[in-house]
C-alpha positions in Angstrom: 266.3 -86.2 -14.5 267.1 -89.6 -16.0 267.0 -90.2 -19.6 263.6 -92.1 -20.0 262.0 -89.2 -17.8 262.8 -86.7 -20.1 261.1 -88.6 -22.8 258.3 -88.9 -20.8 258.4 -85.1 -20.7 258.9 -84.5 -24.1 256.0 -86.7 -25.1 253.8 -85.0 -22.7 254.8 -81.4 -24.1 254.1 -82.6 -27.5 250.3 -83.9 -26.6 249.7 -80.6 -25.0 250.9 -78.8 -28.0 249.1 -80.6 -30.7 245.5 -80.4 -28.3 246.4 -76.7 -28.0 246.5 -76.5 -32.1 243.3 -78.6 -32.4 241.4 -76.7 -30.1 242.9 -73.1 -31.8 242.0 -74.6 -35.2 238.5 -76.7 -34.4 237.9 -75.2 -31.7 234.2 -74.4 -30.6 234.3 -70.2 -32.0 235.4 -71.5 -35.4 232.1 -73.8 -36.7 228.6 -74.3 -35.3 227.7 -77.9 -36.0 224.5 -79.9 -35.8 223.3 -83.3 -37.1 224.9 -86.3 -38.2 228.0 -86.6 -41.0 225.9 -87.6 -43.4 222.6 -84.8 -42.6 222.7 -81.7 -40.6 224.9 -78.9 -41.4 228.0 -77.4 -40.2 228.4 -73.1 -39.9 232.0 -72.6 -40.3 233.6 -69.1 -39.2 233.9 -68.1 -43.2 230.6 -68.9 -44.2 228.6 -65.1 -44.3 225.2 -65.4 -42.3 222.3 -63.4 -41.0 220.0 -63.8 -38.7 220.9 -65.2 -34.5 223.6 -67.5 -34.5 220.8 -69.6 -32.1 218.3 -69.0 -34.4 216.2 -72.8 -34.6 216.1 -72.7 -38.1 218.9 -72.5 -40.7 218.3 -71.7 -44.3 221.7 -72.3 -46.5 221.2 -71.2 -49.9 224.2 -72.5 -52.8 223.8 -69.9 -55.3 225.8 -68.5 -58.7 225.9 -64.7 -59.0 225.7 -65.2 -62.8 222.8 -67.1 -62.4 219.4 -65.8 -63.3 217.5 -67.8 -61.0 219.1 -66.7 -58.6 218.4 -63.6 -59.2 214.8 -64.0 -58.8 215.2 -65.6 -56.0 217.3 -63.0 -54.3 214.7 -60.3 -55.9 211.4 -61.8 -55.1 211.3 -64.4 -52.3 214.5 -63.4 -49.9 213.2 -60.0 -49.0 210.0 -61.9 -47.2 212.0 -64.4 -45.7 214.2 -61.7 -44.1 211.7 -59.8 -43.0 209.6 -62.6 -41.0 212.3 -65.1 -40.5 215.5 -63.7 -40.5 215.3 -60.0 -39.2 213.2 -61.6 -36.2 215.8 -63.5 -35.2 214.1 -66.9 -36.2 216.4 -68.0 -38.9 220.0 -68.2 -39.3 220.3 -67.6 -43.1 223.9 -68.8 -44.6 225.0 -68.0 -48.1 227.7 -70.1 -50.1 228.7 -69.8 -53.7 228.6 -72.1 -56.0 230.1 -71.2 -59.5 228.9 -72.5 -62.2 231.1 -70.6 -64.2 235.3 -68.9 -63.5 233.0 -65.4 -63.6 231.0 -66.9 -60.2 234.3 -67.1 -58.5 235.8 -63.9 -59.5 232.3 -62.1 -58.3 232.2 -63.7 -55.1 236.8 -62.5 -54.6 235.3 -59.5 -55.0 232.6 -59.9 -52.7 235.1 -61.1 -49.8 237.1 -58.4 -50.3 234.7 -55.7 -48.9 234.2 -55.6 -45.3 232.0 -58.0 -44.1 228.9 -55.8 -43.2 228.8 -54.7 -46.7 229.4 -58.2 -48.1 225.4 -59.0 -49.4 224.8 -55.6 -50.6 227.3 -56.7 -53.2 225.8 -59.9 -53.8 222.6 -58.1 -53.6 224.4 -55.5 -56.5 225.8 -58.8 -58.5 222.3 -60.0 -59.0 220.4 -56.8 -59.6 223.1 -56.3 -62.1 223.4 -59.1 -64.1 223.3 -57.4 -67.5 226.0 -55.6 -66.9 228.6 -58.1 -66.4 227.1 -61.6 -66.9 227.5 -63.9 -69.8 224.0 -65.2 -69.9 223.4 -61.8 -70.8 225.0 -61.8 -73.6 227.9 -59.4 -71.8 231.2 -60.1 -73.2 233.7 -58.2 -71.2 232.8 -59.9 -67.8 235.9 -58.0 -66.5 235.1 -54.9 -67.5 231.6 -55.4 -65.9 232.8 -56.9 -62.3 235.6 -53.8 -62.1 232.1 -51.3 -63.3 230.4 -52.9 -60.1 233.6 -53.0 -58.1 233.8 -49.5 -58.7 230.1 -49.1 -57.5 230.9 -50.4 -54.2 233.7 -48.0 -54.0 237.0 -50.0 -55.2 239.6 -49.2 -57.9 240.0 -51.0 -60.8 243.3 -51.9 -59.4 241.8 -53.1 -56.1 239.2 -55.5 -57.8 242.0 -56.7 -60.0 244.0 -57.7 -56.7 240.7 -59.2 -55.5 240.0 -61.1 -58.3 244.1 -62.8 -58.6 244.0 -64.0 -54.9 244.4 -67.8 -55.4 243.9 -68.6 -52.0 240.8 -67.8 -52.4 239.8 -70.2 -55.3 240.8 -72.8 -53.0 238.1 -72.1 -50.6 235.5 -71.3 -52.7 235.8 -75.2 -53.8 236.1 -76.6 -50.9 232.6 -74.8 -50.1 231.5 -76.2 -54.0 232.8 -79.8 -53.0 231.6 -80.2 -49.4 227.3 -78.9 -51.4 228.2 -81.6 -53.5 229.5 -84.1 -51.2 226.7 -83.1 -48.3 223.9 -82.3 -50.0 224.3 -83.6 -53.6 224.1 -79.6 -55.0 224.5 -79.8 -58.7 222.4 -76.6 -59.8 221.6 -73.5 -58.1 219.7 -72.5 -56.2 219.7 -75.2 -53.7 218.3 -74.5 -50.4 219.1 -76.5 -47.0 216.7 -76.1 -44.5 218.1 -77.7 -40.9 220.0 -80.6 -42.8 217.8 -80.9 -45.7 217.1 -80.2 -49.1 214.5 -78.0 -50.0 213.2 -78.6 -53.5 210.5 -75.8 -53.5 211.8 -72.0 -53.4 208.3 -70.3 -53.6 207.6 -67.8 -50.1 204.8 -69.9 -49.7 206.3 -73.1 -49.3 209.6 -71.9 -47.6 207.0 -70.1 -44.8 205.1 -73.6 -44.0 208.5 -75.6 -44.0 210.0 -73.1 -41.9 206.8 -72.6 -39.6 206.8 -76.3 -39.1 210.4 -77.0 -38.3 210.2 -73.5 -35.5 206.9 -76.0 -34.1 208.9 -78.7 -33.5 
């Protein structure tokens, strides 16, 4: 083999290589996508859903777990939608933080530490909770509050400590803040997306026609 074949090897070795790393980290397992780049919505393989993966509809929800709102939402107008849209395997229902506060990010480390099938009883916990740990409350030892629910979900105070240090996490939770912002102009919470577009009314009623007419199409 002549010296100009070899290159001609080596190039093609490192083509293969770097479309075997593309398709490892992009590949089609690791984000559901649909819509344009400015619209639609992209499910990526961190994001924590409910509901059929092929459901027709897809409900994200940007939410604080200090916020109050939030709360009431979670309390009063989730339960219905899971029960007729999401449980029935109509809508894919994806949940991102987005802090509005230091406190919204350690709450949702904790969160991500737990195994992921007990991942929205704790958000579920967080916002049922409030009073206990949250600063709109009037709570002012927030630690001492997220280690009392840690503890609730079965961790030590050690372990939600460990949860609540882990850097790399801050780093994803905004990139998740940054991309509601950049997508879907997401400034408050909660902000709902319903197949690529923002929702501005989060009453049952109005969620059940929107969704009932977006299933029709």
């Amino acid at each position: 083999m002549n010296k100009n074949q070899l290159l001609v090897v080596l190039a093609a070795l490192v083509v293969a290589v770097a479309g075997l790393t593309a398709y490892l980290m992009f590949g089609s397992d690791s984000a559901q996508t649909a819509g344009g780049a400015t619209g639609g919505w992209t499910i990526e393989a961190s994001d924590r859903t409910l509901g059929k993966k092929d459901a027709k509809a897809v409900l994200i929800e940007y939410a604080a777990p200090s916020c109050p709102h939030c709360a009431a939402f979670n309390e009063g107008v989730f339960p219905i939608l899971k029960t007729n849209y999401i449980d029935t395997g109509k809508v894919l229902y994806v949940f991102r933080v987005f802090p509005l506060r230091p406190d919204d990010g350690a709450a949702e480390k904790i969160a991500r530490c737990l195994p992921e099938d007990k991942y929205f009883a704790f958000i579920d916990l967080l916002f049922r909770n409030q009073p206990l740990w949250d600063p709109e409350f009037g709570v002012t030892d927030v630690h001492g509050g997220l280690v009392r629910l840690g503890r609730m979900a079965g961790m030590s105070a050690e372990q939600v400590d460990k949860c609540i240090d882990n850097s790399a996490e801050d780093a994803r939770i905004n990139a998740v803040a940054a991309e509601g912002e950049r997508r879907y102009s997401v400034n408050a919470t909660p902000t709902l997306i319903l197949n690529g577009t923002v929702v501005n009314n989060t009453s049952a009623a109005e969620l059940s026609k929107l969704i009932d007419a977006e299933l029709a199409k």
